[in-house]
C-alpha positions in Angstrom: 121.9 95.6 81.9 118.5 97.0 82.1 115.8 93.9 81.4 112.4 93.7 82.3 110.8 93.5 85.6 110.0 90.2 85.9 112.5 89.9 89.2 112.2 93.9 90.4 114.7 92.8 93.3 117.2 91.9 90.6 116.3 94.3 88.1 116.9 97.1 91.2 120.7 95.4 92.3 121.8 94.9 87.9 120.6 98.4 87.5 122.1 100.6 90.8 124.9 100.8 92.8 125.5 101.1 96.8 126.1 104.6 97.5 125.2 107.2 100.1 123.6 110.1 99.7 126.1 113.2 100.0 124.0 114.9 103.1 123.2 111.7 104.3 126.8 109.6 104.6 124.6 107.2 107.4 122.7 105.1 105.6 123.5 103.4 101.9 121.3 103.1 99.4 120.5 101.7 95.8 121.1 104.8 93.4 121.6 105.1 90.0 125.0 106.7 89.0 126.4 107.9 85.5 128.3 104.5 85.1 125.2 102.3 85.7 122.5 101.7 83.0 119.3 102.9 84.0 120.9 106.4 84.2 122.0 105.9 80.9 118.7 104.9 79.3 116.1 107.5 77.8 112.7 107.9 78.9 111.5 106.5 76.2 113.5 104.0 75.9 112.0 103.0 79.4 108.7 103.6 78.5 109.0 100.9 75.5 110.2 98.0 77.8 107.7 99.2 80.1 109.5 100.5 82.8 108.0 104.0 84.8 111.1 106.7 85.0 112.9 105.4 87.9 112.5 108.2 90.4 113.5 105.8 93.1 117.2 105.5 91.8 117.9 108.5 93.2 118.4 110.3 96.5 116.5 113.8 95.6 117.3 116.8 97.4 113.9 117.2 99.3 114.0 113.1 101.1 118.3 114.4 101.7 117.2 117.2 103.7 114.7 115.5 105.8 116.5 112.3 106.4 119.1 114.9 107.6 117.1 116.8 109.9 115.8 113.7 111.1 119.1 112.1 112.2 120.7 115.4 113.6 117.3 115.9 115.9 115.9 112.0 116.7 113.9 113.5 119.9 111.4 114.9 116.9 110.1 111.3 115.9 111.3 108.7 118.4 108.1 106.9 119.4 106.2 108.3 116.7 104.6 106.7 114.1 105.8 108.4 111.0 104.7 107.7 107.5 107.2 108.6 104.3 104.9 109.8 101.3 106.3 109.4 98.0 109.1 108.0 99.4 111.2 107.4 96.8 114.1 105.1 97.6 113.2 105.5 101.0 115.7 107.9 102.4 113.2 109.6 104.6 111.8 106.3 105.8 115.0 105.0 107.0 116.4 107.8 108.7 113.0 107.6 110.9 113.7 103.9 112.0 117.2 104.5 112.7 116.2 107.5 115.2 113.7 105.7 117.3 110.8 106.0 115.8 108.2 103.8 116.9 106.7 102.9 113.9 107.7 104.0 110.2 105.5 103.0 106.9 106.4 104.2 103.3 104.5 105.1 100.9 104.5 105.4 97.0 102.4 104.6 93.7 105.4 102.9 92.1 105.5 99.7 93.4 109.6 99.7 92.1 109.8 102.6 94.7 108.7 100.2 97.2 110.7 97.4 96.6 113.8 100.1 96.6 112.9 100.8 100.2 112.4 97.3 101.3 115.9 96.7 99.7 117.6 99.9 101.1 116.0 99.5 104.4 117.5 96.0 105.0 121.1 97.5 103.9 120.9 99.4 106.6 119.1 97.0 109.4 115.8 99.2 109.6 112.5 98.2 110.1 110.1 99.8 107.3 106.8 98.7 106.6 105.6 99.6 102.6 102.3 100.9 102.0 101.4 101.0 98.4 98.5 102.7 96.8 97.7 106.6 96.4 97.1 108.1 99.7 95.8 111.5 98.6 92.2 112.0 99.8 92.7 109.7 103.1 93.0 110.4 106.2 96.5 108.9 107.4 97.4 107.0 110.7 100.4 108.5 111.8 101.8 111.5 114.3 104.2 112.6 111.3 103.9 112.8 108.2 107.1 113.6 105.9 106.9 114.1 102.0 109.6 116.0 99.8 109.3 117.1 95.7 106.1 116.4 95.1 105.7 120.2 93.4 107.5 119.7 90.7 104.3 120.6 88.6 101.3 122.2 88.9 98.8 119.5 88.5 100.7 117.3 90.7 101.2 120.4 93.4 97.6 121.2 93.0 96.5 118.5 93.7 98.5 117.1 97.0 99.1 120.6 98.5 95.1 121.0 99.7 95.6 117.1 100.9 98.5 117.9 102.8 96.8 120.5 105.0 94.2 118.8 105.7 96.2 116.3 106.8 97.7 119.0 108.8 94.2 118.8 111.2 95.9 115.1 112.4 98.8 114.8 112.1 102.2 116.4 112.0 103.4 117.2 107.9 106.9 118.1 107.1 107.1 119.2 103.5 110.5 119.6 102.2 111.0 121.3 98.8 114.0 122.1 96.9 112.7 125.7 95.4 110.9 123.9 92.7 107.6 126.4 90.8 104.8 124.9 92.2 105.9 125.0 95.9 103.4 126.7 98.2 103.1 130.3 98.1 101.1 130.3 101.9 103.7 131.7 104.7 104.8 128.4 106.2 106.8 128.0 109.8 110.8 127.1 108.5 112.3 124.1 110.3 115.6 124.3 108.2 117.1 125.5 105.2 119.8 124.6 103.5 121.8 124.2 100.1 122.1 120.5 98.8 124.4 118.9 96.2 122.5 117.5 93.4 122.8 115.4 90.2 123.8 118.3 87.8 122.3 115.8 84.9 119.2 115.8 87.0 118.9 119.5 88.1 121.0 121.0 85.9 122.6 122.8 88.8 125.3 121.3 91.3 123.4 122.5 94.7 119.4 123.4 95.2 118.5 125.7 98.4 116.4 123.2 100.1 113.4 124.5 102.6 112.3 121.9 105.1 108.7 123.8 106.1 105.9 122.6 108.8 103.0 122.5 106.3 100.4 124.7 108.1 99.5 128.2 107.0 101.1 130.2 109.8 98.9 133.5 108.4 95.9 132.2 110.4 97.7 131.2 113.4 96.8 134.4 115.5 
């Protein structure tokens, strides 16, 4: 049933279903699935009705592993402000709220993305604030920042990656990558790896080796 977006709150519930994650069996979320339209529909199909590729329908392998992390070590980000960039459906967000956090904002150009998380985090009774807009070249007010496959190209990698460790100067950044090209190549301190199941219409594979990293350049620690 895919329509327009004059109602994005109904166009989000006609076009997903409420699933969870499979790292991530906690918290339910709005996800596209091979039996629900907007899975169905092309790209360009979505582009004509004017629709952006719905990267918040699904619960990628980089905002799995750090919504993971998150719940099975809550003493990292309870009473921390933490803010979820290119969050996505939200995944990140939520599992931040749920472990104590003392403050959680998400983030995302896609105002859809947005109204995913609003959506998701009521499902599952968390308080997320969104923050809209394109955060790359501020200075953010948080203690953590968390943001997950955001190299899946070089401009895009390029671009963020030099952001991101500057941010690094005030804040805390997780970056959480599923082994995509662009990733960066700077020695960075591990806080968990691990294999992920994936959409194998998405990926093309059934798992991705997932790398949760600390984005500071370790090389120039000393």
């Amino acid at each position: 049933m895919i329509t327009t977006l004059g109602d994005p709150v109904r166009f989000i519930c006609d076009n997903t279903l409420v699933e969870k994650a499979p790292l991530v069996p906690e918290i339910s979320l709005h996800l596209a699935t091979e039996i629900t339209p907007i899975w169905q529909a092309s790209e360009a199909y979505l582009e004509q009705v004017g629709i952006e590729p719905p990267f918040w329908a699904f619960a990628w392998p980089g905002s799995q592993l750090i919504a993971r992390f998150i719940l099975d070590n809550p003493e990292l980000v309870q009473g921390r402000r933490v803010l979820d960039v290119a969050c996505g459906c939200g995944l990140a967000a939520i599992a931040a709220a749920l472990s104590g956090a003392a403050s959680v904002q998400a983030n995302d150009i896609d105002f859809m993305a947005l109204e995913a998380t609003s959506l998701n985090a009521g499902l599952n009774h968390a308080t997320v604030t969104p923050l809209p807009g394109d955060l790359i070249g501020t200075v953010p007010d948080c203690d953590l920042l968390v943001i997950g496959d955001v190299c899946y190209n070089e401009a895009m990698a390029s671009r963020i990656i030099p952001w991101l460790l500057e941010c690094s100067k005030t804040c805390e950044v997780w970056l959480c990558d599923p082994g995509r090209h662009y990733a960066p190549s700077m020695p960075l301190e591990v806080l968990v790896r691990r294999s992920v199941s994936v959409t194998q219409e998405l990926e093309s594979v059934e798992q991705r080796a997932t790398t949760l990293f600390r984005l500071r350049d370790i090389s120039v620690q000393g």
